[in-house]
N, C-alpha and C positions, 0 to 999 in steps of 0.2 A: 688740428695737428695729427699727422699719422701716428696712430698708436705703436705699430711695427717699427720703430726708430732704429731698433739692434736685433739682429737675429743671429744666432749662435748655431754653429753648423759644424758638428763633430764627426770627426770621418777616421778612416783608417786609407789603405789604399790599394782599396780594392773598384772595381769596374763598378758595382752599387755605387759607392762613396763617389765616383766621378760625376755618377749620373745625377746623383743629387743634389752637388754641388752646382753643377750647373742648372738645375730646377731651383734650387733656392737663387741663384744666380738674377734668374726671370722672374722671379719672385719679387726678389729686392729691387730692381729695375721699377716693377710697376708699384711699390709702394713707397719708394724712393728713401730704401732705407739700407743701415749698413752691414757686411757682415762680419762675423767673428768664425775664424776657421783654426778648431783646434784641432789640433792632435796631442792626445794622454797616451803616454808608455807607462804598460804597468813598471813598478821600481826594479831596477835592476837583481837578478837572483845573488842569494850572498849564503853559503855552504858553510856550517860548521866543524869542525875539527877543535878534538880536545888544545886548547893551547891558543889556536888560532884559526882566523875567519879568512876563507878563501872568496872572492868576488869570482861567478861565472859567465856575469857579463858585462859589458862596459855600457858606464853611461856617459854619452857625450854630446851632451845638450844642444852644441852648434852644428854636431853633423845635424842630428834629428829637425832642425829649425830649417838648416839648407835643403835635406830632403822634402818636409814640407811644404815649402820655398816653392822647390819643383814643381812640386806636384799643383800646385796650384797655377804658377805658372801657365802650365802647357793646357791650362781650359781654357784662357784667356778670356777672363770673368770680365763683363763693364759694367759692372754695379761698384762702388767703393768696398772695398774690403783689409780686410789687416789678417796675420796668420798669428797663432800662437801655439808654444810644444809644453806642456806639462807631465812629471812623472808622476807617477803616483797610480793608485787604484783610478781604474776612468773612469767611472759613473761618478765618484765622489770627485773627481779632479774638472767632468762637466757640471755636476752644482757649483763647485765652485767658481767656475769660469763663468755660470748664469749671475752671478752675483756680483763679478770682478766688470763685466760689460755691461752691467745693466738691463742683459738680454728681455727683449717682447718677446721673444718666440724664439725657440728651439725647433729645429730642423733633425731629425735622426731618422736612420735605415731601419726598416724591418728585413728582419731574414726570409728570403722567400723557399726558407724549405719545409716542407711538410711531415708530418706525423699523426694518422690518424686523425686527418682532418686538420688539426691545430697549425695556424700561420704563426711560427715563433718571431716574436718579437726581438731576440737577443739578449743576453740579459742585461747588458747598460742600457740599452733603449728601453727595455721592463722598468728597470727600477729608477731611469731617470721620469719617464711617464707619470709614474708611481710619487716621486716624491718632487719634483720642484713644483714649482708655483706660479709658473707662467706656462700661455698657452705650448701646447707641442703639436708641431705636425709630423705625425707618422709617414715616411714617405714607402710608396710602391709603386713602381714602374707601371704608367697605366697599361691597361693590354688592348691589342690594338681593337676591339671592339668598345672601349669606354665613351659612352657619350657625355653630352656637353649637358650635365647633369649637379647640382647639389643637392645631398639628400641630408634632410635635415631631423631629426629623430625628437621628437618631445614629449615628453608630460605636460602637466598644467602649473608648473613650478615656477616660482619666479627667476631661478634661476638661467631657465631657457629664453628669459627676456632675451638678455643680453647676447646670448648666441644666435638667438634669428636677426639681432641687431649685425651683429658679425659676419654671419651665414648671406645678409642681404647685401652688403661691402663689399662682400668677395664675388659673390655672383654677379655685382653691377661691373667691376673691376674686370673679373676674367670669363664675362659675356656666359653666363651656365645659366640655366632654368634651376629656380629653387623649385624643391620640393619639398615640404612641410609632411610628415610621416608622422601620424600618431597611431599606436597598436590599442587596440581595447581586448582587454583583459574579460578569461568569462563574468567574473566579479569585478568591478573596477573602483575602488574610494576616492577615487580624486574629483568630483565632481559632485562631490560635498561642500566643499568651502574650503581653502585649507590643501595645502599640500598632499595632507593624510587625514584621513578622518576613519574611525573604528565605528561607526553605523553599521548596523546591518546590511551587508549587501545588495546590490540588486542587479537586474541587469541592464544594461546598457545598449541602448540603438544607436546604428548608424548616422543616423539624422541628429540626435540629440547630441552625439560625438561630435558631429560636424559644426554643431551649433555653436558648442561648448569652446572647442578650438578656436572656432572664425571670434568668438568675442573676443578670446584672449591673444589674436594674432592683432586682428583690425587695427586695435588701438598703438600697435608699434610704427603704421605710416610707413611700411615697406616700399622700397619703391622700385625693386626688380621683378619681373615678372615669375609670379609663383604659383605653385598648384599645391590644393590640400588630398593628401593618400593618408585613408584610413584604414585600418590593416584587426584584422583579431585572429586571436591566437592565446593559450592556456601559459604564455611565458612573452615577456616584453622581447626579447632578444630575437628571437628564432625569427617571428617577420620579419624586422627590419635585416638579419641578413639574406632570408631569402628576398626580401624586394632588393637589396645590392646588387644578388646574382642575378634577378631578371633586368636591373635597366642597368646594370655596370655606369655605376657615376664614376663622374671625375675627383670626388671629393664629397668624404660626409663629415660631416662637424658635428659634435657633441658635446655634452656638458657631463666635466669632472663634480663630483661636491667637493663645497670646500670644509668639509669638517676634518677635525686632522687627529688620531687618537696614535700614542706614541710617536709623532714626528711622521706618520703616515698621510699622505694624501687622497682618500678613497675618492677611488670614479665613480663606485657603483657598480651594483652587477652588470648594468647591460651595458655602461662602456666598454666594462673591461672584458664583457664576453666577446662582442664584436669587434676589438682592440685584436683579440687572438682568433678570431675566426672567419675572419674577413680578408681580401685579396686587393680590400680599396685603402687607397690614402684616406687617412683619419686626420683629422683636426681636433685635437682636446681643447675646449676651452676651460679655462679656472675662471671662475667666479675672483677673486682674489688676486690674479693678473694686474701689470701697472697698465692702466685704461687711456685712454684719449684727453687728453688734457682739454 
């Protein structure tokens, strides 16, 4: 059974939000799944005065629902879909909505403006990333040099099982060459046993990288065509964006951790570096995600 059954696609209504609607569109088409198209107003503003409370905006739930209506409307989506309007703060009104559909996947716009380098994510698309619990795909308007490329970033963690499992669905699905990407660090511990291991360091070759990798892919029975890029660098992050900037994929897929310390969901440094400093659609996956029955 398709694990992608519902996918949640929060928009506003702007020229991004059309465009990705109709990407998650093509989306749902080829996984044969449904979507969920909200739109959250924040609550209407309301001015205090000694004695009495002035409303300075109106809330009127049926226009907001007819506008939406429209606006989906005139894409002329042919995947199933349903719309829905909620007030409230959005980020908290999209968790909520991931809970109310059952959502696989969340679809959300990154902002494509810049500062100093940094690709802003927005900040509902931050902290919805941040805190729900199913996968999200970040969406970015491919540019028109992006090849027919997945770039797949790993440690030796088990939890990258599941994403090359993932990463190998999509690529057979939407016809991309995987690329399996691991960086070796000048010191590297994971190639001790174990996730982490506090041994004294040592250093690490190419070969033995390569070794270490091919044991831990082989045994997943991939069956899209793939290639292993092994990359080193004094910081995990830094290669994997510059190898984006040299082959521009269509899509790179990563793993969130799922430990969660005050209702936090942490990705980890190097998703969330790459999450803000990259010009590609990102795929988070959760370990923690509702899975393939």
């Amino acid at each position: 059974m398709n694990a992608e059954r519902n996918i949640l696609v929060p928009v506003d209504y702007s020229e991004v939000s059309k465009e990705m609607t109709q990407f998650a569109d093509e989306w749902a088409q080829r996984t044969q799944a449904k979507l969920h198209i909200l739109h959250a107003s924040p609550i209407p503003n309301v001015e205090y005065y000694p004695g009495r409370l002035e409303r300075t905006s109106d809330r009127d739930d049926a226009r907001e629902l007819i506008q939406l209506s429209e606006f989906v409307k005139d894409l002329e989506l042919k995947s199933p879909h349903d719309v829905m309007h909620l007030h409230g703060t959005p980020y908290l009104k999209i968790l909520d909505a991931v809970e109310s559909v059952q959502a696989d996947l969340v679809i959300m716009a990154a902002h494509s403006h810049t500062l100093m380098g940094r690709i802003f994510l927005g900040s509902n698309t931050d902290y919805v990333v941040h805190h729900s619990h199913v996968p999200m795909y970040v969406y970015r308007k491919p540019g028109p040099k992006a090849s027919k490329k997945l770039v797949v970033p790993i440690d030796l963690s088990e939890s990258n099982k599941e994403v090359l499992r993932r990463a190998d669905e999509t690529a057979r699905r939407e016809e991309l060459e995987l690329q399996i990407l691991h960086v070796i660090q000048t010191v590297d511990y994971s190639y001790f046993g174990g996730e982490v291991h506090w041994a004294a360091g040592v250093e690490i070759t190419a070969d033995q990288a390569k070794q270490a990798v091919e044991d831990f892919v082989m045994p997943l029975n991939l069956q899209s065509t793939w290639q292993l890029v092994i990359k080193f660098g004094n910081s995990t992050y830094h290669p994997i964006i510059e190898h984006c900037e040299e082959v521009q994929p269509s899509l790179v897929m990563m793993a969130a951790h799922d430990h969660s310390v005050l209702g936090r969901l942490f990705l980890g440094s190097n998703t969330d570096y790459v999450l803000h400093h990259t010009q590609c659609p990102i795929y988070v996956h959760k370990q923690n995600s509702v899975m393939e029955a």
